[in-house]
C-alpha positions as CSV (number, residue, x, y, z in Angstrom):
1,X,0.0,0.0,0.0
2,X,1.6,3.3,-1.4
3,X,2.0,6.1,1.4
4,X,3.0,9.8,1.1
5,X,5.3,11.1,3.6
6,X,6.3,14.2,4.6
7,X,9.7,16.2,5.0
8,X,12.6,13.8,6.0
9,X,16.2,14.7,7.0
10,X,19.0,11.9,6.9
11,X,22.0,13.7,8.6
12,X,24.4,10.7,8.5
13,X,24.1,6.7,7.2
14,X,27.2,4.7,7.4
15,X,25.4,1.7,6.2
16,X,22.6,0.1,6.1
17,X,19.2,0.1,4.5
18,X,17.4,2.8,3.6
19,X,13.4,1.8,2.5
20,X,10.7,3.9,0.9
21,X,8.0,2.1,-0.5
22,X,6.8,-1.2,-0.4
23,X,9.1,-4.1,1.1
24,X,7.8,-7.8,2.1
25,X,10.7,-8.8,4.1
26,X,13.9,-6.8,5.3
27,X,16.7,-8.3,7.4
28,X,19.7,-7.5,8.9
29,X,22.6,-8.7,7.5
30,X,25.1,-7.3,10.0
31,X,24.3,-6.9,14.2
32,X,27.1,-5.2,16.3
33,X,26.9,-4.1,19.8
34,X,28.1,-1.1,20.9
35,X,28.9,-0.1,24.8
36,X,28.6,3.9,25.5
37,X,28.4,6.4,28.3
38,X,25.9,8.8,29.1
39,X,24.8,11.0,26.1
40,X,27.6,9.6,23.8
41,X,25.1,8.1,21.5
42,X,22.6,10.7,20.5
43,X,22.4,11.2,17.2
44,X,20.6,14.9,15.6
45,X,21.5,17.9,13.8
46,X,22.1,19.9,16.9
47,X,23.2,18.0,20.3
48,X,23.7,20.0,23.2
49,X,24.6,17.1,26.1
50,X,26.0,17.9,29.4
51,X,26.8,15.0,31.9
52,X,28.8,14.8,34.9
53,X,31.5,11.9,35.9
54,X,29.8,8.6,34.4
55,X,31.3,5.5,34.3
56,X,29.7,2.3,32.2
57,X,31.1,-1.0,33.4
58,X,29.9,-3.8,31.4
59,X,29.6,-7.5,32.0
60,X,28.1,-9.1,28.6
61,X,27.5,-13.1,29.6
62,X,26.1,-13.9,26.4
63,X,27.6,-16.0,24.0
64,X,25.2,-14.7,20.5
65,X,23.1,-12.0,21.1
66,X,21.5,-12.0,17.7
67,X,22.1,-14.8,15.3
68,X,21.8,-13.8,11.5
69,X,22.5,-17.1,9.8
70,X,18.9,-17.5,8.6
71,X,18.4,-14.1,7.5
72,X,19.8,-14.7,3.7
């Protein structure tokens, strides 16, 4: 089913797919995982972010987060 959209701005794309119109099946074909602080993945035009001492300690237990084998 065909649908009009309105204004969109793309600031940045380093890959992946970009989709207007119709599509019966998208999936990924790469998963990452990425560890940050606070505020250090917003993503605008304009970011203004203001944070004090932060500290992100990370204990990841998993062995596959999110398989993509079957998504050919």
């Amino acid at each position: 089913m065909p649908a009009i959209t309105g204004p969109i701005q793309i600031s940045n794309m380093g890959s992946g797919t970009l989709q207007f119109g119709d599509a019966a099946v998208i999936s990924p074909k790469q998963a990452t995982k990425t560890i940050n602080g606070s505020g250090a993945a917003n993503t605008g035009a304009i970011i203004a972010t203001v944070s004090a001492i932060n500290g992100t300690n990370v204990l990841d237990v998993n062995g596959v987060d999110q398989p993509i084998a079957g998504n050919n």
